[in-house]
C-alpha beads as a LAMMPS data file, in Angstrom:
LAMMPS data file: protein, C-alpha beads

178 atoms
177 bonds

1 atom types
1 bond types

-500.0 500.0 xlo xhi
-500.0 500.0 ylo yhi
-500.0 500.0 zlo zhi

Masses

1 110.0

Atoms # bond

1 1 1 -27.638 92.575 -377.418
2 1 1 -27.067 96.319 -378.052
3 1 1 -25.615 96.649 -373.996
4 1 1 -22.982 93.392 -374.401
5 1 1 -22.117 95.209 -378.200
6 1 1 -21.130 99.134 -375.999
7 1 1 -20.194 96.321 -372.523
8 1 1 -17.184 94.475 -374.978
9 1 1 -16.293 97.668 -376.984
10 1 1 -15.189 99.811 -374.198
11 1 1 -13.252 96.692 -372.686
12 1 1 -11.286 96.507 -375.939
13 1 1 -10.903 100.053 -375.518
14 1 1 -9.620 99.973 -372.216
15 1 1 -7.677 96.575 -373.135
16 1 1 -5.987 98.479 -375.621
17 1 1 -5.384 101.909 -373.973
18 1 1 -3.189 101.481 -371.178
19 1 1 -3.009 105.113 -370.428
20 1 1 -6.780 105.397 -370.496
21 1 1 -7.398 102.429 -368.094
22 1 1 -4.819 104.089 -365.701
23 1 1 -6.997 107.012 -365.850
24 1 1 -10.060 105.325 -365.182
25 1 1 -9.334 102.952 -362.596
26 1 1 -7.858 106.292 -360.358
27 1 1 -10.842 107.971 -361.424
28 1 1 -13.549 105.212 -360.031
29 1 1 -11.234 104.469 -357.004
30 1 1 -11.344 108.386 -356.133
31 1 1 -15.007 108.697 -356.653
32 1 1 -15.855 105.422 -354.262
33 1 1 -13.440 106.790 -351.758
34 1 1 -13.867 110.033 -351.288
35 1 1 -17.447 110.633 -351.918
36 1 1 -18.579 108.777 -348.766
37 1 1 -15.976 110.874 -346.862
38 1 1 -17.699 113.908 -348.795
39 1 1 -20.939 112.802 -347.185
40 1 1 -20.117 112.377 -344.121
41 1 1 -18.214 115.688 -343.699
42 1 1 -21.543 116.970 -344.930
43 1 1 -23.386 115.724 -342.582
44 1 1 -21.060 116.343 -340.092
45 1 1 -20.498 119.641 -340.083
46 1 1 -17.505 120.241 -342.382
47 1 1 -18.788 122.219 -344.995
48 1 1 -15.184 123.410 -346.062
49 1 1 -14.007 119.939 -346.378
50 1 1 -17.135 118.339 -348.031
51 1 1 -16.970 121.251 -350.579
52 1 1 -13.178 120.318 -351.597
53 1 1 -13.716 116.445 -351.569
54 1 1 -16.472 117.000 -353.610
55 1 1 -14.611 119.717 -356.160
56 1 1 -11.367 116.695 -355.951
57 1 1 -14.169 113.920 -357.151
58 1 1 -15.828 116.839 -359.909
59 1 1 -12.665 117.387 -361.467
60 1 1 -11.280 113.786 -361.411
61 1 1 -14.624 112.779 -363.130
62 1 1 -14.207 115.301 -365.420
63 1 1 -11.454 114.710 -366.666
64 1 1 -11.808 110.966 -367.120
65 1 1 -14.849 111.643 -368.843
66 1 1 -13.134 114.458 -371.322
67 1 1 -10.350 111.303 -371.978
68 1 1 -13.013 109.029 -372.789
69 1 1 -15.211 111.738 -375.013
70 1 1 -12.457 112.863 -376.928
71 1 1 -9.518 109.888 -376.887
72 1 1 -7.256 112.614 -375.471
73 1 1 -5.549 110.827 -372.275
74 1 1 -2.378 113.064 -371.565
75 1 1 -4.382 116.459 -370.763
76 1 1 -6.859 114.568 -368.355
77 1 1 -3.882 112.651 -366.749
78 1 1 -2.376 115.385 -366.173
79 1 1 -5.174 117.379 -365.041
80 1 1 -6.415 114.503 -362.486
81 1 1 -3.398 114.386 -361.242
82 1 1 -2.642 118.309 -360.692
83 1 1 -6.276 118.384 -358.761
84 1 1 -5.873 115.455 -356.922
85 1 1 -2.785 117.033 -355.393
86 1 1 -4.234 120.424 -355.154
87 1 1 -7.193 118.971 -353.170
88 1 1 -5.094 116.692 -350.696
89 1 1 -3.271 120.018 -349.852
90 1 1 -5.730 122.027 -348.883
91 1 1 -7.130 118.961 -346.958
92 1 1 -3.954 118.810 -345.097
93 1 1 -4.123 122.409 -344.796
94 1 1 -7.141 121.920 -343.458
95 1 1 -7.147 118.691 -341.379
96 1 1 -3.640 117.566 -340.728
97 1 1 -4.818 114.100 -340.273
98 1 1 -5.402 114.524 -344.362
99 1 1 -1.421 113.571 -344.489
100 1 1 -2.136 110.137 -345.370
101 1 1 -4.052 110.849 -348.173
102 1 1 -0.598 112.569 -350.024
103 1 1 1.029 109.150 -349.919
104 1 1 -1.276 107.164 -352.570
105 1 1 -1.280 110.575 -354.170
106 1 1 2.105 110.960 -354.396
107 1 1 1.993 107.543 -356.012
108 1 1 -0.804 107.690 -358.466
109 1 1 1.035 110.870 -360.187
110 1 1 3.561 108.662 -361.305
111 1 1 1.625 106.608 -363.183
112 1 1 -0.816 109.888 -365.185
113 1 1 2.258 112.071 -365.791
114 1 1 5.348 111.727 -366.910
115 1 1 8.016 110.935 -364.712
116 1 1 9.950 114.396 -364.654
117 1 1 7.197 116.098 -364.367
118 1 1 5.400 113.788 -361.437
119 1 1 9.079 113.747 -360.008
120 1 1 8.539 118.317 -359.974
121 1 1 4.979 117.686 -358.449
122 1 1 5.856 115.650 -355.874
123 1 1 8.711 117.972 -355.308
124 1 1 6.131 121.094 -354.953
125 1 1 4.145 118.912 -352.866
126 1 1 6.988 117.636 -349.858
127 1 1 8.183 121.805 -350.272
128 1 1 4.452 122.577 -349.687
129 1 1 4.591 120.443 -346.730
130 1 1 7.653 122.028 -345.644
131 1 1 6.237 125.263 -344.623
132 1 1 2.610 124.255 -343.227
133 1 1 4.363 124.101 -339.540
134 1 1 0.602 123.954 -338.092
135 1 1 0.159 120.317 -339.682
136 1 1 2.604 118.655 -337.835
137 1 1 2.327 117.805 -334.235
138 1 1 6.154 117.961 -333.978
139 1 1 9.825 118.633 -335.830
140 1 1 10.259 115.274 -335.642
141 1 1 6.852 114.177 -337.150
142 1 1 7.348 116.793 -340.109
143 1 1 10.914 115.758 -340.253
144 1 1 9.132 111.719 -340.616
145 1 1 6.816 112.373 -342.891
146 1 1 8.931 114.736 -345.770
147 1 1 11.781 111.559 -345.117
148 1 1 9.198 108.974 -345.935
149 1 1 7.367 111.212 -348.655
150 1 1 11.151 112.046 -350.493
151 1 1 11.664 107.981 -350.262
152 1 1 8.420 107.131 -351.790
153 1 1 8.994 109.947 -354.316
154 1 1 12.699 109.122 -355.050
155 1 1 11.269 104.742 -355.261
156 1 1 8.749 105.480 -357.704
157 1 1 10.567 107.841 -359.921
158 1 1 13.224 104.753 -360.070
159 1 1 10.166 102.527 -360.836
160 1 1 8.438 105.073 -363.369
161 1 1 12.219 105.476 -364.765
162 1 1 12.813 101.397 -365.127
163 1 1 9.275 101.116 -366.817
164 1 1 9.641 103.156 -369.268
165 1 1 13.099 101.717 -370.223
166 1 1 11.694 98.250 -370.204
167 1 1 8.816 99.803 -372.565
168 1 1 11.257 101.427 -375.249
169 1 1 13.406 97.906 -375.235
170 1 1 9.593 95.813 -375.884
171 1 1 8.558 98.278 -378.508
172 1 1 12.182 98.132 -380.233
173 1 1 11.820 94.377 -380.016
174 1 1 8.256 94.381 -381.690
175 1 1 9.366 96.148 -384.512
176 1 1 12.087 94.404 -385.670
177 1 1 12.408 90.810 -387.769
178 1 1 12.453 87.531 -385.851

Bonds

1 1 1 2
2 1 2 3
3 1 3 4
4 1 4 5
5 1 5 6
6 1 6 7
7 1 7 8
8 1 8 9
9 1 9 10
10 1 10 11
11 1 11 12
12 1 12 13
13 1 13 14
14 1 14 15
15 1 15 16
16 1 16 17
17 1 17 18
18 1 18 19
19 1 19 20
20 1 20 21
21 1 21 22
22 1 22 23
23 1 23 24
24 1 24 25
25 1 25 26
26 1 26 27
27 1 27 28
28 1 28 29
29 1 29 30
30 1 30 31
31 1 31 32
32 1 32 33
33 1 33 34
34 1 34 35
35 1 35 36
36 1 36 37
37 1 37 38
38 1 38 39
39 1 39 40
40 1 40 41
41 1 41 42
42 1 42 43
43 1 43 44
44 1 44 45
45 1 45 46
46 1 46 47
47 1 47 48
48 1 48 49
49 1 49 50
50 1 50 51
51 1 51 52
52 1 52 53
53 1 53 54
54 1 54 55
55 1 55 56
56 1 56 57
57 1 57 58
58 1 58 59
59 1 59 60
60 1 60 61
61 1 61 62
62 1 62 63
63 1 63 64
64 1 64 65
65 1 65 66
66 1 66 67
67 1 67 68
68 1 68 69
69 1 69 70
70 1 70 71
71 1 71 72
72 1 72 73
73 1 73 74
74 1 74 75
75 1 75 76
76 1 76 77
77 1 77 78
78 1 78 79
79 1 79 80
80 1 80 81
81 1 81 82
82 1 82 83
83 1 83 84
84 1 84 85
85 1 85 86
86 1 86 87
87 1 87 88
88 1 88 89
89 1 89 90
90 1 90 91
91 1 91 92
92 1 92 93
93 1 93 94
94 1 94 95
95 1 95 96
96 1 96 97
97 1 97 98
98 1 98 99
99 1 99 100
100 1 100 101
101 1 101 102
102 1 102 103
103 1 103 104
104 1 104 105
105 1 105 106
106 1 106 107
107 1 107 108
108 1 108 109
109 1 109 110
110 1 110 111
111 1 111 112
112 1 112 113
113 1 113 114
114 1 114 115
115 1 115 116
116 1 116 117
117 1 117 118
118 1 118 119
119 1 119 120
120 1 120 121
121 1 121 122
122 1 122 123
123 1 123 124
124 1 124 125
125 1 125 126
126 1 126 127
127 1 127 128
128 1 128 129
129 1 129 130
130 1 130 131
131 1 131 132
132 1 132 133
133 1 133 134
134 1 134 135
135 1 135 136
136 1 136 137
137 1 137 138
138 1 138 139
139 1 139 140
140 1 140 141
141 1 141 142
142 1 142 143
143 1 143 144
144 1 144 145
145 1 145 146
146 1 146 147
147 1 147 148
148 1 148 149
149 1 149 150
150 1 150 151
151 1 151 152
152 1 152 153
153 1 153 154
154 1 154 155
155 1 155 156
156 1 156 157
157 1 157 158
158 1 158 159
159 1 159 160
160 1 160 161
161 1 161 162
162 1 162 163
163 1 163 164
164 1 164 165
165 1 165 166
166 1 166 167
167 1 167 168
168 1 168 169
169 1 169 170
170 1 170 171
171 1 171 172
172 1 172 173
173 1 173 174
174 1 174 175
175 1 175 176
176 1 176 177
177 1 177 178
């Protein structure tokens, strides 16, 4: 009885903390992701690159844990999504192929942070990517991926922008008489 009790209070909790269940969900999607790529780099070899998948997946856990502890969901946010992009830079510093792990990132910020500053992260991140010449195999495929990174940044600061409009109207609505 006790485990249903804990099992339907932090479903309510999550229910009723949309900020929280944000932070959770990218927290458990990280951790099943990239631990298995943590392992294998292990085991293959990659020391370097098992260490900072495994740091990304520390501090991710971390921080969702710290949100749930303390009810605090804005530091942690932030803080996931700050390592999340630290780690997929080094990656790519690393590994070029790690590119394609900056485009869910570059999404997921959006929805932990606030829009202007996610919208000055994502910024860092495409300048960032600007002068790591080694990455790219060519102009044009550094050229292809900053245009395609600036369009998903630019589309979900519009998104992140219309949301939180839409929010403001509902919560004006809810508060006022029939």
């Amino acid at each position: 009885m006790k485990g249903n009790s804990v099992k339907t209070r932090v479903w309510q909790r999550l229910r009723s903390d949309f900020q929280l269940a944000i932070v959770s969900l990218f927290g458990a999607s990280a951790a099943l992701i990239i631990v298995p790529f943590a392992c294998w780099r292990f085991a293959s070899g990659q020391m370097v690159l098992g260490v900072v998948d495994a740091a990304i997946v520390a501090c991710i856990t971390g921080a969702v844990a710290y949100a749930w502890r303390s009810g605090n969901v804005a530091w942690p946010a932030a803080f996931v999504a700050v390592s999340a992009t630290v780690g997929c830079l080094v990656v790519v510093y690393l590994q070029p192929l790690g590119q394609l792990w900056l485009y869910p990132t570059l999404l997921a910020i959006y929805f932990l942070m606030p829009r202007l500053w996610a919208m000055a992260l994502s910024l860092l991140v495409l300048t960032t990517l600007a002068v790591f010449d080694h990455v790219f195999a060519s102009s044009l495929h550094k050229l292809t991926f900053l245009a395609s990174g600036s369009m998903l940044t630019l589309f979900s600061f519009i998104f992140a922008t219309r949301t939180e409009a839409q929010h403001h109207q509902l919560r004006a609505l809810a508060t006022q008489d029939s």
